[in-house]
C-alpha positions in Angstrom: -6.9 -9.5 9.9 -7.3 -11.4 6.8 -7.0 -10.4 3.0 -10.2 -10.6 1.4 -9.2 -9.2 -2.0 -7.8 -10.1 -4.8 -4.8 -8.9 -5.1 -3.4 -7.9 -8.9 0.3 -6.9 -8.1 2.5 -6.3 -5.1 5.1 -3.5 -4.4 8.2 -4.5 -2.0 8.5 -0.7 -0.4 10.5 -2.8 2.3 14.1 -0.3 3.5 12.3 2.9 2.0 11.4 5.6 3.9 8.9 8.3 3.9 8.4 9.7 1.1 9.3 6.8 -0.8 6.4 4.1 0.2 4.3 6.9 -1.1 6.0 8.0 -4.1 6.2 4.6 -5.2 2.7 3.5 -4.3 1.8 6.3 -6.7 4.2 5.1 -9.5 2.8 1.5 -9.1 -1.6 2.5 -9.3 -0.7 5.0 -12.6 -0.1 1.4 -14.0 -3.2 -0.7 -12.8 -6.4 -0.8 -14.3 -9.5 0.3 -12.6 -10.4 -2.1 -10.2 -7.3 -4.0 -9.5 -5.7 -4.0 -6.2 -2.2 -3.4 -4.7 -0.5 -4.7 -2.2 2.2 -2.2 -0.6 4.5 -4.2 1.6 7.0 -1.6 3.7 9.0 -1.6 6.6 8.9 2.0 7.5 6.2 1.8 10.6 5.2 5.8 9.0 3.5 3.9 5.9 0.6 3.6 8.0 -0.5 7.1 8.2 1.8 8.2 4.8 -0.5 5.8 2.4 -3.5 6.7 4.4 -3.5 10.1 4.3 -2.1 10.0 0.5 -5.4 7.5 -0.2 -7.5 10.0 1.6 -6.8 13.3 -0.5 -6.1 11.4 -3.9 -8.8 10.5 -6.7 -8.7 7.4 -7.9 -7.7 5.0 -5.2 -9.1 4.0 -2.2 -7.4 2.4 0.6 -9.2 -0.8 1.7 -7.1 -2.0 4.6 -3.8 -2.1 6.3 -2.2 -4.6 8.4 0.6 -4.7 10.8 2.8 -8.1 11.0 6.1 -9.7 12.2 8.7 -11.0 9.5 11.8 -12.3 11.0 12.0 -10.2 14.3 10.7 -6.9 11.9 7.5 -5.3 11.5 5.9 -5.8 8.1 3.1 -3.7 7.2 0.7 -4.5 4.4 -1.4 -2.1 2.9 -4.4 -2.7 0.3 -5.3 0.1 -2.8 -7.8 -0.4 -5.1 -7.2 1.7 -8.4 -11.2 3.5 -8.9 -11.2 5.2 -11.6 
């Protein structure tokens, strides 16, 4: 996949595990603006449905895609929030 956004900040979540990509994720949009984007970038492979489900049941962000790489032998996922309100 390919980023198509432009992305305002981006949160290193990489060596924390549930609940933390989460909690963090949460910290991070209370400071953005409406209409900025995040990038989460975590290691833990349960980020992927954590943040998804989180996006899903919380006003004011909306999860626009998530992507799963390779960094030096270890998965890298990338997900993208967008602050809506």
């Amino acid at each position: 996949m390919s980023t198509k956004f432009d992305i305002t900040e981006t949160l290193d979540v990489k060596g924390l595990n549930c609940p933390m990509p989460v909690v963090k994720t949460k910290q991070a949009t209370d400071e953005l603006t409406e209409g900025d984007v995040l990038e989460v970038v975590a290691t833990d492979s349960g980020s992927m449905s954590d943040l998804k489900g989180w996006a899903n049941t919380t006003d004011g962000v909306e999860l626009l895609e998530q992507e799963e790489d390779e960094a030096g032998g270890e998965a890298v996922y990338r997900h993208f929030v967008r602050k809506t309100e």
